[in-house]
C-alpha positions as CSV (number, residue, x, y, z in Angstrom):
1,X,0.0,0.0,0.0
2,X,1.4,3.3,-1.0
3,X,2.2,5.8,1.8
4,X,-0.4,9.2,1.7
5,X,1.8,12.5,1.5
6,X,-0.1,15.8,2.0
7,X,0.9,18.4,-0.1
8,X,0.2,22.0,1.5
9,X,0.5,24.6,-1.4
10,X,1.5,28.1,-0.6
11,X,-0.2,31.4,-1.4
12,X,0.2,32.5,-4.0
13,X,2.6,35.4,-4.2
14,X,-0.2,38.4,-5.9
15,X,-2.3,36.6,-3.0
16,X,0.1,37.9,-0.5
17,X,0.9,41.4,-1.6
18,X,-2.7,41.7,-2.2
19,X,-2.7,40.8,1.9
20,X,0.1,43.5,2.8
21,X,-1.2,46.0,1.1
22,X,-4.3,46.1,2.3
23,X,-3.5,45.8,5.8
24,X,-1.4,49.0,4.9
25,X,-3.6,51.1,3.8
26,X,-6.2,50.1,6.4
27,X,-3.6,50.5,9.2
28,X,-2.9,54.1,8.0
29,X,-6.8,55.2,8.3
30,X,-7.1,53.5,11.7
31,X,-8.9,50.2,10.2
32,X,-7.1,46.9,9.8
33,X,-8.0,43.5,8.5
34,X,-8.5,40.4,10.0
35,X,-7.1,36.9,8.9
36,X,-8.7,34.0,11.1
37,X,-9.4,30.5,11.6
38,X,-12.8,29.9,13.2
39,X,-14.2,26.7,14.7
40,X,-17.7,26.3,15.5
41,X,-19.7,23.5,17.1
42,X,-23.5,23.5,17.3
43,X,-24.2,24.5,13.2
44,X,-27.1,27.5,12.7
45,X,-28.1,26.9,16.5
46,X,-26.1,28.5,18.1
47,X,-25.1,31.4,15.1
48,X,-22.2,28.9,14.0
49,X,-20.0,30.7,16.8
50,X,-20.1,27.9,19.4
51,X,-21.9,29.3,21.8
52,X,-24.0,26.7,23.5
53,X,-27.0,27.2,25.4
54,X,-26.6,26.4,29.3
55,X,-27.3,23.4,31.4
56,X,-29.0,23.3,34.8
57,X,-29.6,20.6,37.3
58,X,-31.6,21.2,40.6
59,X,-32.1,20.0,43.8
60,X,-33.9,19.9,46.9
61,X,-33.5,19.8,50.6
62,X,-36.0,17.1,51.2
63,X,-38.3,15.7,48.8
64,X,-41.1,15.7,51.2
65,X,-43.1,18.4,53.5
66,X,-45.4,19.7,55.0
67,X,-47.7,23.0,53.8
68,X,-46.1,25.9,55.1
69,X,-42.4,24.6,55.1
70,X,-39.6,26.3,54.2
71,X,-37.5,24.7,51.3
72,X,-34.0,25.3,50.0
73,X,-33.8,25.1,46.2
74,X,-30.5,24.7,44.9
75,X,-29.3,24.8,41.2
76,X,-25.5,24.2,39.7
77,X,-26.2,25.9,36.0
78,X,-23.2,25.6,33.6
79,X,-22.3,27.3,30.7
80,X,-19.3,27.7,28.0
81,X,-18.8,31.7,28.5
82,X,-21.0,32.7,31.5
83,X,-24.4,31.9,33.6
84,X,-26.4,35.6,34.1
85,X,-29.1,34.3,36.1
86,X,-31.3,31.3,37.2
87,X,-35.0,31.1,37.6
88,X,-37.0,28.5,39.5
89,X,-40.6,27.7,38.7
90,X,-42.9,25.6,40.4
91,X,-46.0,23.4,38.8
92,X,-49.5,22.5,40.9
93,X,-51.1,19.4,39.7
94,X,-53.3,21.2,37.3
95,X,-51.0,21.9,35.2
96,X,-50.3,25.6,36.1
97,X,-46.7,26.9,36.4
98,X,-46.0,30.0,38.5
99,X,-42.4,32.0,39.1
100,X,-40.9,31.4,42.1
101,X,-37.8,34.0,41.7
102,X,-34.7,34.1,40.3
103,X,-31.1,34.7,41.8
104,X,-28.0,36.2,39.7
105,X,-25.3,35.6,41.4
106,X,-24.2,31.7,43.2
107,X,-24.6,30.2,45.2
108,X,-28.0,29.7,43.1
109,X,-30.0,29.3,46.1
110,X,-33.8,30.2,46.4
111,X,-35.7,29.7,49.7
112,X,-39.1,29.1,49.2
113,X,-42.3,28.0,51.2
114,X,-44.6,25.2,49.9
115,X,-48.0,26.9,49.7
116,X,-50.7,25.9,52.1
117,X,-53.6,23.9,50.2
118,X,-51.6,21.8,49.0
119,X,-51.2,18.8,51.3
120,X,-52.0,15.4,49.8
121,X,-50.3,16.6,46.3
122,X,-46.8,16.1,44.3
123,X,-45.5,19.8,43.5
124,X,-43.2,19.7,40.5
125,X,-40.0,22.1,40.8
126,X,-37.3,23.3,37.9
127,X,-34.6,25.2,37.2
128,X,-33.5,27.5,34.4
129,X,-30.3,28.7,33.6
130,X,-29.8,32.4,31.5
131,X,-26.5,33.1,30.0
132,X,-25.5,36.3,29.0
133,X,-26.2,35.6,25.0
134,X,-30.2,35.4,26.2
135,X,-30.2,31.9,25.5
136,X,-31.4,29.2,28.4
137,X,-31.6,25.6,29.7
138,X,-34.0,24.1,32.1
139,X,-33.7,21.4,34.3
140,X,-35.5,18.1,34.4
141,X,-38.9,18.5,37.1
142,X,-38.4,17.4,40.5
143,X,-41.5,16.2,42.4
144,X,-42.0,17.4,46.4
145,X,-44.4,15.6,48.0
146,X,-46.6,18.2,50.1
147,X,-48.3,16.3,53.3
């Protein structure tokens, strides 16, 4: 079997003087011009920059309570450049989702009490993760059982 040889072919040389002398005259009216290599990950998505939306996982200080009680949610959001804020929601077994609040700064930590009325039910809890491109991630629900 014959051995493979990549050939790498250089610029052409009007390529390259075409090159210099534009970067001249831009550099002379304060502009300049930019040679670069980009690689992106995520295709139209994300804009083709590789900017990925964040993750979020949540949890709870005890999967079971009383009406009335006090509970500590806690996220751990990630993202590739930076997290701006996390919101926490919380569903009724009706189907209705209300805000609970949102924190912008870790620990991402939100106190909340369950409401009263709802003893005998599963409340469903999330997360959701903001980074500072607008784009977000939510968190799978976790069920609180509300005696």
């Amino acid at each position: 079997m014959p051995a493979y040889h990549a050939t790498v072919r250089p610029l052409p040389r009007a390529l390259v003087a075409l090159l210099v002398a534009a970067t001249l005259v831009l550099s002379g009216c304060g502009g300049g011009i930019s040679v670069g290599v980009g690689i992106g990950y995520g295709g139209y998505a994300d804009g083709g920059y590789g900017d990925s939306a964040p993750t979020v996982s949540l949890g709870l200080s005890t999967l079971s309570a009383g009406a009335g009680t006090t509970v500590r949610l806690t996220a751990q959001p990630y993202d590739d450049y930076a997290v701006t804020q996390v919101d926490f929601d919380l569903a009724y077994p009706d189907g209705r989702v209300v805000a609970l609040g949102g924190v912008r700064a870790a620990p991402w930590q939100l106190d909340v009490v369950l409401p009263a009325g709802t003893g005998g039910h599963v409340l469903n809890l999330r997360a959701r993760a903001w980074d500072d491109a607008g784009q977000s991630g939510v968190s799978r629900w976790i069920g609180i059982s509300v005696r």
